[in-house]
PDBQT receptor file of N, H, CA, C and O in Angstrom, charges set to zero:
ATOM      1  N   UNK A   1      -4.097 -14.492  24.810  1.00  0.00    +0.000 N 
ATOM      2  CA  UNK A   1      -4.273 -15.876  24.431  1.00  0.00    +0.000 C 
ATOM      3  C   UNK A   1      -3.112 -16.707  24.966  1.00  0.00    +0.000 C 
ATOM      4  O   UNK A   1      -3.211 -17.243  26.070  1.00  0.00    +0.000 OA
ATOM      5  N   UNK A   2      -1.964 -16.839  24.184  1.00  0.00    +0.000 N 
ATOM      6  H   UNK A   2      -1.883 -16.403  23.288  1.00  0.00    +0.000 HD
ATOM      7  CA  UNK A   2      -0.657 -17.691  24.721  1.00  0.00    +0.000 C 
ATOM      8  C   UNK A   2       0.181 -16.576  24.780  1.00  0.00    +0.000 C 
ATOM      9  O   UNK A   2       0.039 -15.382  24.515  1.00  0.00    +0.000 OA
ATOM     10  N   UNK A   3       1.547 -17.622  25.405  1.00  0.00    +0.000 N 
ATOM     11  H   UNK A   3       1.663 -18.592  25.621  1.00  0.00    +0.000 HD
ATOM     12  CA  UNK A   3       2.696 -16.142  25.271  1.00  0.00    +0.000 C 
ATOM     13  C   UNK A   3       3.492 -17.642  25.294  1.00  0.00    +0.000 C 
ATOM     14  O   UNK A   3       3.267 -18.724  25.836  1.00  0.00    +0.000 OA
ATOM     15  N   UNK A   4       4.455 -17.149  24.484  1.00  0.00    +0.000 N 
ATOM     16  H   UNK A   4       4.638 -16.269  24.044  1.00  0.00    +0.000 HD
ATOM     17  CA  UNK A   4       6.031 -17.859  23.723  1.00  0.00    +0.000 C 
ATOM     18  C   UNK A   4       6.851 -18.465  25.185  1.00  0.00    +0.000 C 
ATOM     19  O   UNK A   4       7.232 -17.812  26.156  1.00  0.00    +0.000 OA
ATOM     20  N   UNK A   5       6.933 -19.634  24.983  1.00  0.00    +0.000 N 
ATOM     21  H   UNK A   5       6.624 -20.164  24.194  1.00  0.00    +0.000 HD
ATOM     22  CA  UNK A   5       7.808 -20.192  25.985  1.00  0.00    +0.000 C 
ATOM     23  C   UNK A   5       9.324 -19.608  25.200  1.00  0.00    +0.000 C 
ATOM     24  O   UNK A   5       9.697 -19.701  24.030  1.00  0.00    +0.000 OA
ATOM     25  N   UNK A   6      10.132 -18.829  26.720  1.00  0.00    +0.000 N 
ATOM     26  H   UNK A   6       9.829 -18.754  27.671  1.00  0.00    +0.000 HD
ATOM     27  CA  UNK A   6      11.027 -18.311  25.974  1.00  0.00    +0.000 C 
ATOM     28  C   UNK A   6      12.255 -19.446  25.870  1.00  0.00    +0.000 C 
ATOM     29  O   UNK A   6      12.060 -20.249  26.782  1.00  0.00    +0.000 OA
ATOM     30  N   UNK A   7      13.527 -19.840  25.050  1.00  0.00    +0.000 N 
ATOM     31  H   UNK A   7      13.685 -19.187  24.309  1.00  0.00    +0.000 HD
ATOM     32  CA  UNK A   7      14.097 -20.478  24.594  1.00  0.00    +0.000 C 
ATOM     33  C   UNK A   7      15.385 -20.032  23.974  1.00  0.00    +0.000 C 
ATOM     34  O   UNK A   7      15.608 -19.439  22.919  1.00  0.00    +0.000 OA
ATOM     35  N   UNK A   8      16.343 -20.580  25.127  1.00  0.00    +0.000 N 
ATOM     36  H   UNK A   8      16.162 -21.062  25.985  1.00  0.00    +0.000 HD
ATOM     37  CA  UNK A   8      17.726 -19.897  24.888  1.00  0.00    +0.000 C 
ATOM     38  C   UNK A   8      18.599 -20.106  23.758  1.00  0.00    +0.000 C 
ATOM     39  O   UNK A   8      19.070 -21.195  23.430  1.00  0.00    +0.000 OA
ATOM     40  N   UNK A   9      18.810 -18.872  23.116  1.00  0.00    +0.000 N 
ATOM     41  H   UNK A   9      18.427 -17.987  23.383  1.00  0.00    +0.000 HD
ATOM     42  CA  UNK A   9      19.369 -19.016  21.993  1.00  0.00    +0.000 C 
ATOM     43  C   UNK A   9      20.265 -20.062  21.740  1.00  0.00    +0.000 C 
ATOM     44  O   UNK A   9      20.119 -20.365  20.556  1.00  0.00    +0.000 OA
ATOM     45  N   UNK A  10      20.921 -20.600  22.142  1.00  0.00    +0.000 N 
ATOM     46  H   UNK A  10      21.039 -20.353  23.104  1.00  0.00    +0.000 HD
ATOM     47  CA  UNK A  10      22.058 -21.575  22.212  1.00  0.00    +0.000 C 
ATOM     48  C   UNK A  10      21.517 -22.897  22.403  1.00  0.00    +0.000 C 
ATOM     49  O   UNK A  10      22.230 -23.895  22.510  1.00  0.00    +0.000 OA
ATOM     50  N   UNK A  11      20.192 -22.908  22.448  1.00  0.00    +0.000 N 
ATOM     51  H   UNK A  11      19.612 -22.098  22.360  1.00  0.00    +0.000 HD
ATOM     52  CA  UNK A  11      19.643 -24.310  22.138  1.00  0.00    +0.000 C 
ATOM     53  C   UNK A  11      19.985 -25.320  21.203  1.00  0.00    +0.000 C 
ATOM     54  O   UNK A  11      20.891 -25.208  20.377  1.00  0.00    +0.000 OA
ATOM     55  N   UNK A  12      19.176 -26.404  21.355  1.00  0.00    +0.000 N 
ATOM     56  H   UNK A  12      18.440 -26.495  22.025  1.00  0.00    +0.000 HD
ATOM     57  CA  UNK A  12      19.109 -27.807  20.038  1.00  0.00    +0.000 C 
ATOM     58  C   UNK A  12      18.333 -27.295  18.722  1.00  0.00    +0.000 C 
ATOM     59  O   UNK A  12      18.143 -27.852  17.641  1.00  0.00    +0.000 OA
ATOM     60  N   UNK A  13      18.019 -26.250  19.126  1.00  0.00    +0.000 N 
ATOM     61  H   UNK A  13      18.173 -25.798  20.004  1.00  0.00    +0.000 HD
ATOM     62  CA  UNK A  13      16.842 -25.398  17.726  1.00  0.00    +0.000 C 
ATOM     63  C   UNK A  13      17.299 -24.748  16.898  1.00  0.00    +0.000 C 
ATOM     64  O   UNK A  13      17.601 -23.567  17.066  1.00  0.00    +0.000 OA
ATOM     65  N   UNK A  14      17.466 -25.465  15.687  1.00  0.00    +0.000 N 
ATOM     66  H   UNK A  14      17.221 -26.425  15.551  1.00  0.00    +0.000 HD
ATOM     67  CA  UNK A  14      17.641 -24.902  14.511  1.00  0.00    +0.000 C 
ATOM     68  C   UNK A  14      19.243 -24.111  14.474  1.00  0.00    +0.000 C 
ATOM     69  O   UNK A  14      19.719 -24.073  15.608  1.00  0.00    +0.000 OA
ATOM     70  N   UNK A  15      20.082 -23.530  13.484  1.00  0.00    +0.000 N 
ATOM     71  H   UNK A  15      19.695 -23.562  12.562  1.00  0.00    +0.000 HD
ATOM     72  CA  UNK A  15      21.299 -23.254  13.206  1.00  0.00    +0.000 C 
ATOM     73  C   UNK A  15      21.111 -21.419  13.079  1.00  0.00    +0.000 C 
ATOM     74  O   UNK A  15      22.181 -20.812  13.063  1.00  0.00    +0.000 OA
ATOM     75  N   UNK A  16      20.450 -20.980  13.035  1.00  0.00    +0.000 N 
ATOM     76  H   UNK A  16      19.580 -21.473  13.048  1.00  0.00    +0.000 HD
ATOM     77  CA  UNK A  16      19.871 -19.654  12.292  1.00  0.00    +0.000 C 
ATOM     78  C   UNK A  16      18.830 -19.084  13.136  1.00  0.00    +0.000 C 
ATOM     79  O   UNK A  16      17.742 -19.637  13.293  1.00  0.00    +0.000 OA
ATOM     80  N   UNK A  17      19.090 -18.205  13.569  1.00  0.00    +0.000 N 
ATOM     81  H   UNK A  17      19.974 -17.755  13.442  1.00  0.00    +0.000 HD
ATOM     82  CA  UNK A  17      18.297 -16.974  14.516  1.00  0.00    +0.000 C 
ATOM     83  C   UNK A  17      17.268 -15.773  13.816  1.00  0.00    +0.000 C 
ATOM     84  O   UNK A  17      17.683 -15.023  12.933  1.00  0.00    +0.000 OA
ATOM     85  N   UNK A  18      16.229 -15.730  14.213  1.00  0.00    +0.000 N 
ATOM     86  H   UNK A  18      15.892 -16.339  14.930  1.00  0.00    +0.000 HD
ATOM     87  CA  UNK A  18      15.628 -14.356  13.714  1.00  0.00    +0.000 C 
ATOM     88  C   UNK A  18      15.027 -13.534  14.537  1.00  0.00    +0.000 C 
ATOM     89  O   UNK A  18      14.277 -14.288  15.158  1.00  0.00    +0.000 OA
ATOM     90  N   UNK A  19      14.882 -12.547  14.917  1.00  0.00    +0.000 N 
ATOM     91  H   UNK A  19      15.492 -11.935  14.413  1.00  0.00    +0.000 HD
ATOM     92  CA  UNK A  19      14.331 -11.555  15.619  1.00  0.00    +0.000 C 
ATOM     93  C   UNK A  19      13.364 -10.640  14.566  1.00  0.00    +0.000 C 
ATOM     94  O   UNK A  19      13.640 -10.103  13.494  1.00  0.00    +0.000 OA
ATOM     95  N   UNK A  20      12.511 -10.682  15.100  1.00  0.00    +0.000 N 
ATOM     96  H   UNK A  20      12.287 -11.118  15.971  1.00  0.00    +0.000 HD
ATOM     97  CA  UNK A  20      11.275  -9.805  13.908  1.00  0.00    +0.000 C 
ATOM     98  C   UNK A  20      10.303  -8.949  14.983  1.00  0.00    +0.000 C 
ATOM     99  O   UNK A  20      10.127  -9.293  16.152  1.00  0.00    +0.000 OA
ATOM    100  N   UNK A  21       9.715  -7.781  14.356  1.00  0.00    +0.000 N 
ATOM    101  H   UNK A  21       9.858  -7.502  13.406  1.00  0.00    +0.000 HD
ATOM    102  CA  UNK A  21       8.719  -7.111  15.017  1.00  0.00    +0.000 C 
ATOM    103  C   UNK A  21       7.662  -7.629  13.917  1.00  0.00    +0.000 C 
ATOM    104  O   UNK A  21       7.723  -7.461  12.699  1.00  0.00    +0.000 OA
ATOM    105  N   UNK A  22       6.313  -8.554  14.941  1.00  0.00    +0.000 N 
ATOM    106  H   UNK A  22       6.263  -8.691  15.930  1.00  0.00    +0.000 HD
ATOM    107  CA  UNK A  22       5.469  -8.827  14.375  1.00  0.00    +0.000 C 
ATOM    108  C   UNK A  22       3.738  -8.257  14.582  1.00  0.00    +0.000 C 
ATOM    109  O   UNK A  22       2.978  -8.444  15.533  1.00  0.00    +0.000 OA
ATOM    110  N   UNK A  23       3.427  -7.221  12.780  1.00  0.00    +0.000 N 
ATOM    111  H   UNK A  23       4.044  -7.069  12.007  1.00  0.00    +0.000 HD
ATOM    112  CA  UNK A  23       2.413  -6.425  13.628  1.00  0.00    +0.000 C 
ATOM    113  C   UNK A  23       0.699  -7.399  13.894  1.00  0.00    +0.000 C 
ATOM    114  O   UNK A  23      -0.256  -7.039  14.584  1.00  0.00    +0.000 OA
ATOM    115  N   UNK A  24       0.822  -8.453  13.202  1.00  0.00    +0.000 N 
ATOM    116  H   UNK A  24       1.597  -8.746  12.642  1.00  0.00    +0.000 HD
ATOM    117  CA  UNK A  24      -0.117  -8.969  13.741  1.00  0.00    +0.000 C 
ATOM    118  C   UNK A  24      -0.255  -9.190  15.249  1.00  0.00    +0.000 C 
ATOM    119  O   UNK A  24      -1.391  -9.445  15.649  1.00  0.00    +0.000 OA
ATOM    120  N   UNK A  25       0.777  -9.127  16.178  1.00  0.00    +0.000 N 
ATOM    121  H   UNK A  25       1.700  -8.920  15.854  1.00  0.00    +0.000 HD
ATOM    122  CA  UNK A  25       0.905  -9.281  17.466  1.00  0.00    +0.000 C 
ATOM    123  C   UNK A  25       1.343  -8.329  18.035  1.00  0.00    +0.000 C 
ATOM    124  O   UNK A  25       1.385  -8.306  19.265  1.00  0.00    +0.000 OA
ATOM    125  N   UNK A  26       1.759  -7.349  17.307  1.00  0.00    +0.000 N 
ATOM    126  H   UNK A  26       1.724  -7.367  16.308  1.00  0.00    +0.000 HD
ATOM    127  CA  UNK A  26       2.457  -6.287  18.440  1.00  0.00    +0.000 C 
ATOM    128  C   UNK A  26       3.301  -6.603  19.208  1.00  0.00    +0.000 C 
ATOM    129  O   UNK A  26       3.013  -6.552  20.404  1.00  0.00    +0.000 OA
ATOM    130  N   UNK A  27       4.841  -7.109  18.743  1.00  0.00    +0.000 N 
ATOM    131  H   UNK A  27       5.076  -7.151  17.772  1.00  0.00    +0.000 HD
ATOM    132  CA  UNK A  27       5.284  -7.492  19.791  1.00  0.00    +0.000 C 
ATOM    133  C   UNK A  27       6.891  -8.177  18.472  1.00  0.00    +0.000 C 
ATOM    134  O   UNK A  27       6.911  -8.246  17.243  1.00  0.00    +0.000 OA
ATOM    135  N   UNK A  28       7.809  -8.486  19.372  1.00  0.00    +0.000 N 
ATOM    136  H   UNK A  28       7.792  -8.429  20.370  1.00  0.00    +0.000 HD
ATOM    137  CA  UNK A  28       9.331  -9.292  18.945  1.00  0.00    +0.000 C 
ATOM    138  C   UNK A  28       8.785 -10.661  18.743  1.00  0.00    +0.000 C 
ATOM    139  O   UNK A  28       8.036 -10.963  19.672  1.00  0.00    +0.000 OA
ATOM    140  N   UNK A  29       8.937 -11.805  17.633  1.00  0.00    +0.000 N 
ATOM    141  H   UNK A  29       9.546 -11.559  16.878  1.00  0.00    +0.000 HD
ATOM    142  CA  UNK A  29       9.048 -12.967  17.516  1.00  0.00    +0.000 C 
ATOM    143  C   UNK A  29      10.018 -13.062  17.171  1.00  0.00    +0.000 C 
ATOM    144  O   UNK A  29      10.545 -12.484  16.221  1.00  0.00    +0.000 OA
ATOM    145  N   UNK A  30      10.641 -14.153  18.197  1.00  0.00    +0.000 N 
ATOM    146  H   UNK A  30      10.213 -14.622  18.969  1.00  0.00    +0.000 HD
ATOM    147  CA  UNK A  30      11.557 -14.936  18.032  1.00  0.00    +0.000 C 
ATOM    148  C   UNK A  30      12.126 -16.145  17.326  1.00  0.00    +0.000 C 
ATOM    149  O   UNK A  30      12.186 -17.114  18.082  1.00  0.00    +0.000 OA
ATOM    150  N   UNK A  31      12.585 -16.388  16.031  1.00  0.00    +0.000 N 
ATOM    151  H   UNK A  31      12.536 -15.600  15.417  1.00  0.00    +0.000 HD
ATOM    152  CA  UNK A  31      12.077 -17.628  15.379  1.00  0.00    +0.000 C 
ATOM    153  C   UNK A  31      14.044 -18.771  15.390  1.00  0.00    +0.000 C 
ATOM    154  O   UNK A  31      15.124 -18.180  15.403  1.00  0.00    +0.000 OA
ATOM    155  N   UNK A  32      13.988 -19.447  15.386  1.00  0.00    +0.000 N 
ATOM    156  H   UNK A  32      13.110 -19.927  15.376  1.00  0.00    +0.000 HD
ATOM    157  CA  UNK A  32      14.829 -20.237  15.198  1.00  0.00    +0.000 C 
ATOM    158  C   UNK A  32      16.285 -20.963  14.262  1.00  0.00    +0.000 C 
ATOM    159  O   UNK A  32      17.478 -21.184  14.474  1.00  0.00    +0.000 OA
ATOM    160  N   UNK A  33      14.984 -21.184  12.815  1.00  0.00    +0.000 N 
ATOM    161  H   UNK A  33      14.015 -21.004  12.642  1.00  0.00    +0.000 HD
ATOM    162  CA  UNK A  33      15.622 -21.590  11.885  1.00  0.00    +0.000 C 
ATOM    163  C   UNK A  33      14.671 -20.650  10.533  1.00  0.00    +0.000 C 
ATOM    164  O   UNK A  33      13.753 -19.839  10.648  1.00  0.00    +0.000 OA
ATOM    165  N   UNK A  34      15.140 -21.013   9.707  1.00  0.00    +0.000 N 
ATOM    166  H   UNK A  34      15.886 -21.672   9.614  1.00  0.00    +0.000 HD
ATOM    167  CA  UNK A  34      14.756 -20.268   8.092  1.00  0.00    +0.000 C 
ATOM    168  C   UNK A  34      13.568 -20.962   7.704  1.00  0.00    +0.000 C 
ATOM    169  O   UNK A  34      12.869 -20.607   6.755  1.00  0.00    +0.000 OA
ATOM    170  N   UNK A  35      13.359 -21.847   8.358  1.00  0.00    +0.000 N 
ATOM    171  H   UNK A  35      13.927 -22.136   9.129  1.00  0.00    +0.000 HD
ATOM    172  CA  UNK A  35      11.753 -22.869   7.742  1.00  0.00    +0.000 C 
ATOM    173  C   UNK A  35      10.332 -22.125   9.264  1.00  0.00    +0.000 C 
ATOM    174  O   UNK A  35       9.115 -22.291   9.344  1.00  0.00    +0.000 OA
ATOM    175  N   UNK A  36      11.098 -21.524   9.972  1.00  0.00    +0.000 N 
ATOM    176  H   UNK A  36      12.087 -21.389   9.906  1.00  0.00    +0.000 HD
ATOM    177  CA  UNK A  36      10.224 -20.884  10.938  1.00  0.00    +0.000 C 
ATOM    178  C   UNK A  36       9.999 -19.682  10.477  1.00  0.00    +0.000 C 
ATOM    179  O   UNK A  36       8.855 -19.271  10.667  1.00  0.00    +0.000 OA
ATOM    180  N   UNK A  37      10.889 -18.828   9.808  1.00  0.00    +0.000 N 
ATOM    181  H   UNK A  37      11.818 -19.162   9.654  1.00  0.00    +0.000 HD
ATOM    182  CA  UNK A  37      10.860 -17.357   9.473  1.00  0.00    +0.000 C 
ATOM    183  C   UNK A  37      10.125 -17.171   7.781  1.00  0.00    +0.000 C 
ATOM    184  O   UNK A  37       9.672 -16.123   7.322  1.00  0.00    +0.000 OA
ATOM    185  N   UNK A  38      10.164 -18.063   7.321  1.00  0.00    +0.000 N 
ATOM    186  H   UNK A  38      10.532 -18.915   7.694  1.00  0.00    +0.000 HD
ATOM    187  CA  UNK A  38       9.440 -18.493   6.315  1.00  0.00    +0.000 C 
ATOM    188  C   UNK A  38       7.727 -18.987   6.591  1.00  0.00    +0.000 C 
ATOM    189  O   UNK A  38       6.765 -18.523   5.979  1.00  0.00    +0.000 OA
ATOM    190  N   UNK A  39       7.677 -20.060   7.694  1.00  0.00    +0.000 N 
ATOM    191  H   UNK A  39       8.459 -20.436   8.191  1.00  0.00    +0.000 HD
ATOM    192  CA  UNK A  39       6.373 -19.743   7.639  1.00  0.00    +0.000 C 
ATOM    193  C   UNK A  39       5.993 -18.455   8.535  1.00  0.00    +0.000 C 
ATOM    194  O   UNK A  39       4.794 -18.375   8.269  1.00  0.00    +0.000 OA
ATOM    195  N   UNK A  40       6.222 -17.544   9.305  1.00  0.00    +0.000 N 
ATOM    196  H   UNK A  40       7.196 -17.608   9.521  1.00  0.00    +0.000 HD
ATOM    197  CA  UNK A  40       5.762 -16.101   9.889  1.00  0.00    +0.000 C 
ATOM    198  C   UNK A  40       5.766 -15.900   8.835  1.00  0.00    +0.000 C 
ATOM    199  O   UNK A  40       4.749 -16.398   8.353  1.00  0.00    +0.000 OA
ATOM    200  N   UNK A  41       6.519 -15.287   7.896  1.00  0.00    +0.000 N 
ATOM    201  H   UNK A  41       7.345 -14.882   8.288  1.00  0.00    +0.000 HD
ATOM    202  CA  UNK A  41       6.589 -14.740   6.654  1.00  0.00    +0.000 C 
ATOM    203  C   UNK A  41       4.613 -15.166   6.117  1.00  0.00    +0.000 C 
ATOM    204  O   UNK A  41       3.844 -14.222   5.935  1.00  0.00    +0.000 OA
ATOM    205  N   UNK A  42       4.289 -16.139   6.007  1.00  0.00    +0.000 N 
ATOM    206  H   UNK A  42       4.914 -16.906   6.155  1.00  0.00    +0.000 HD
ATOM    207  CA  UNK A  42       3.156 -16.500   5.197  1.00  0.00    +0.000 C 
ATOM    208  C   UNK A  42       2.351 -16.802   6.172  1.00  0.00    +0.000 C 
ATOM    209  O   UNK A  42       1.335 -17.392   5.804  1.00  0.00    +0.000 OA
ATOM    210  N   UNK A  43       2.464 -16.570   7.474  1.00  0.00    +0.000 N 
ATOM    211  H   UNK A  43       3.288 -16.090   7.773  1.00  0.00    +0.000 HD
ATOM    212  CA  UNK A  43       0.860 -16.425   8.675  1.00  0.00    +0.000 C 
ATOM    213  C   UNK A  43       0.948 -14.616   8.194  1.00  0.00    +0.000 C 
ATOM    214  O   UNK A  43       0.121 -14.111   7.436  1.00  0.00    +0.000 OA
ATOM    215  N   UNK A  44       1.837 -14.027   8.668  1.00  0.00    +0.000 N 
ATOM    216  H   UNK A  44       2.510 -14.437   9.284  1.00  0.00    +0.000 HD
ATOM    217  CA  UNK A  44       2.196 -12.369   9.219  1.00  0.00    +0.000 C 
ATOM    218  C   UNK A  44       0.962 -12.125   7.613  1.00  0.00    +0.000 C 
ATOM    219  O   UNK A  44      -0.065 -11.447   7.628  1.00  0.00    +0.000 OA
ATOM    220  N   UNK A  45       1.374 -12.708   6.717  1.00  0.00    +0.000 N 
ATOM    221  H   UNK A  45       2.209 -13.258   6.704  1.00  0.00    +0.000 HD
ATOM    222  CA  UNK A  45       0.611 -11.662   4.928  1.00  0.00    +0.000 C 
ATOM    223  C   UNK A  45      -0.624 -12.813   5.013  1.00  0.00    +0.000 C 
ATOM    224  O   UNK A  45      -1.272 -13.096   4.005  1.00  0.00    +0.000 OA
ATOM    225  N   UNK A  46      -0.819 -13.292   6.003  1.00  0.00    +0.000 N 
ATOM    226  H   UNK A  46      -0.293 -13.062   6.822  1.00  0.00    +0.000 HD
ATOM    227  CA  UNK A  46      -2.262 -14.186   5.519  1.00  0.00    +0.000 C 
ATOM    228  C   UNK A  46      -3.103 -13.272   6.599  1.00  0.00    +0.000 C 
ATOM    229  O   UNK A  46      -2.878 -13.055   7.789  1.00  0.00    +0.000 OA
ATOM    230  N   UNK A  47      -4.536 -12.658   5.423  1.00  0.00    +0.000 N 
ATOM    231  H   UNK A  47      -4.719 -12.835   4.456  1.00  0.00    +0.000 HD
ATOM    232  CA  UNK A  47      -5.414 -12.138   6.475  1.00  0.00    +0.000 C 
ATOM    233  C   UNK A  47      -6.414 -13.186   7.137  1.00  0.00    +0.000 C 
ATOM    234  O   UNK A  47      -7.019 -13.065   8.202  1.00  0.00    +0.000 OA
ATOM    235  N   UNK A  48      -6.427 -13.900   6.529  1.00  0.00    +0.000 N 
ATOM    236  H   UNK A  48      -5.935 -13.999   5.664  1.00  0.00    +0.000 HD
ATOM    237  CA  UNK A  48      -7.363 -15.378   6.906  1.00  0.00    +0.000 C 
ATOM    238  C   UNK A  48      -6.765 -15.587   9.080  1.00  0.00    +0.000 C 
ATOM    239  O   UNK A  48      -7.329 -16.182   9.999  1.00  0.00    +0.000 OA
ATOM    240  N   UNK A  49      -5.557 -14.829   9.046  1.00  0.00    +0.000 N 
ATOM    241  H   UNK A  49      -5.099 -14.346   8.300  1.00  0.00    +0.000 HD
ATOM    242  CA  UNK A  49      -4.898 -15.770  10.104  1.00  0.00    +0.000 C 
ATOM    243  C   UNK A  49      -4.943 -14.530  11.101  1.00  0.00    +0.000 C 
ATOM    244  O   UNK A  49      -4.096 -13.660  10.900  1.00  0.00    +0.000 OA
ATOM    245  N   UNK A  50      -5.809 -14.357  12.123  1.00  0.00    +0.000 N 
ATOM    246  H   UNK A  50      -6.497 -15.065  12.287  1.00  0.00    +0.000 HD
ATOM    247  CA  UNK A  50      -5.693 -13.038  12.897  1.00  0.00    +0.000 C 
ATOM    248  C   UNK A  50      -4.796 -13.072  14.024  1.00  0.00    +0.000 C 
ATOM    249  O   UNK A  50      -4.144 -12.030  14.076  1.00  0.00    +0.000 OA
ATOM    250  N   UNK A  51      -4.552 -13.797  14.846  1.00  0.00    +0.000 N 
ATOM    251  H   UNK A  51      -5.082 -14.644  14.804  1.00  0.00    +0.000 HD
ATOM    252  CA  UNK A  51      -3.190 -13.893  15.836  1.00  0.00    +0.000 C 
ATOM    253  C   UNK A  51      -3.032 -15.526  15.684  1.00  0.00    +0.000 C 
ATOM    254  O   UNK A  51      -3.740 -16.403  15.190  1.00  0.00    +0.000 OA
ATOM    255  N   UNK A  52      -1.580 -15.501  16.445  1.00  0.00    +0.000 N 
ATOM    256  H   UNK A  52      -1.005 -14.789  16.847  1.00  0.00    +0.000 HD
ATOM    257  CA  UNK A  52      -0.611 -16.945  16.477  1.00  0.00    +0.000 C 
ATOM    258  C   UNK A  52      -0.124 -16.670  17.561  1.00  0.00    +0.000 C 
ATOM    259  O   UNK A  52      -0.237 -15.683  18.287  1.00  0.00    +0.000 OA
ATOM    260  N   UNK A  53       0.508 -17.724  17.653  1.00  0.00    +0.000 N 
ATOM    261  H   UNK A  53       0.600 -18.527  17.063  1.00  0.00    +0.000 HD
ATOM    262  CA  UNK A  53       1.945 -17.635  19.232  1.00  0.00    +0.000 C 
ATOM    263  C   UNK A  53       2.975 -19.003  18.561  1.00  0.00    +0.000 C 
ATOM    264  O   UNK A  53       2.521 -20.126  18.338  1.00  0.00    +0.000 OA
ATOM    265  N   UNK A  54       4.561 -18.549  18.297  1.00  0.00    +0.000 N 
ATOM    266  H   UNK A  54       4.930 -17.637  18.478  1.00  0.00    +0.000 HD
ATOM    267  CA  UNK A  54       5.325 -19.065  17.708  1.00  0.00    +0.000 C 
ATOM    268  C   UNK A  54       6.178 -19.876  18.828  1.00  0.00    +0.000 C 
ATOM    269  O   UNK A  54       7.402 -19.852  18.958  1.00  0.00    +0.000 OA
ATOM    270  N   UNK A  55       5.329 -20.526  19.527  1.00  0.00    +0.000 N 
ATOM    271  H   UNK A  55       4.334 -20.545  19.421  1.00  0.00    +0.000 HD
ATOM    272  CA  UNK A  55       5.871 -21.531  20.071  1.00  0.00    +0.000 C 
ATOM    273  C   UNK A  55       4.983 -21.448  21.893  1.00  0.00    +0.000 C 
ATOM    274  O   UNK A  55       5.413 -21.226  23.025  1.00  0.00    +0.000 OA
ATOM    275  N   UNK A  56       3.979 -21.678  21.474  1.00  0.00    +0.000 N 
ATOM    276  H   UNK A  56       3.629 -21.859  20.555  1.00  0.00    +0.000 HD
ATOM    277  CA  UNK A  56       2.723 -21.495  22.668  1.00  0.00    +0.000 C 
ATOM    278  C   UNK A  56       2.637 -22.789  23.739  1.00  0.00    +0.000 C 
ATOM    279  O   UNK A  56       1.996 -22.741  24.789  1.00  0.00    +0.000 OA
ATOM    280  N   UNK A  57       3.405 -23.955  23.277  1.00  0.00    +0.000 N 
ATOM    281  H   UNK A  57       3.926 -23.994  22.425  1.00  0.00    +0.000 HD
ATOM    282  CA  UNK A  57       3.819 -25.230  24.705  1.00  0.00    +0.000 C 
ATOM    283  C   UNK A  57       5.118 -25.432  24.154  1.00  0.00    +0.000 C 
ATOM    284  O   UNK A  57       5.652 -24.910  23.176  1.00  0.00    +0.000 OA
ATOM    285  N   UNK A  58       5.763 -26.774  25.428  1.00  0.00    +0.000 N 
ATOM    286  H   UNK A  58       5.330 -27.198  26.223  1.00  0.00    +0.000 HD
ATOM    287  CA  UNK A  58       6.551 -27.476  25.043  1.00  0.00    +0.000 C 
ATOM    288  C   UNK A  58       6.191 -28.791  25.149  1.00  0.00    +0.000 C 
ATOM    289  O   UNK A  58       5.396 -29.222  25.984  1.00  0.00    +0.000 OA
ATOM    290  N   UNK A  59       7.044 -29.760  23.902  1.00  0.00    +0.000 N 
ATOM    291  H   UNK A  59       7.690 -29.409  23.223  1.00  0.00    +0.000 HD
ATOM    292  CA  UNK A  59       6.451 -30.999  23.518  1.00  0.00    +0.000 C 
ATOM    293  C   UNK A  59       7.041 -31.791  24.162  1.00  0.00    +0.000 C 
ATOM    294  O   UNK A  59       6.769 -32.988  24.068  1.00  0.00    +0.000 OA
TER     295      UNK A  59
């Protein structure tokens, strides 16, 4: 489907880093700040939600 525009840690994004193995995707998400790892947290346990991409353009 998408794949994560990748985004150098040392960016304007967020203060707080996360690295996660996510099994809805099979694969490392990369999240930013604590309001990003919070919502994975509640897509990853929602079965309603079968794949995502945590950051699929840029705006």
């Amino acid at each position: 489907m998408y794949s994560p525009i990748n985004i150098k840690r040392s960016s304007k994004f967020g203060n707080n880093y996360w690295e996660a193995y996510s099994p809805k995707l099979k694969r490392n998400v990369r999240l930013f700040s604590d309001l990003e790892y919070d919502f994975w947290v509640l897509v990853e346990t929602d079965p309603k939600i079968p794949n995502f991409c945590e950051r699929p353009f840029e705006f």
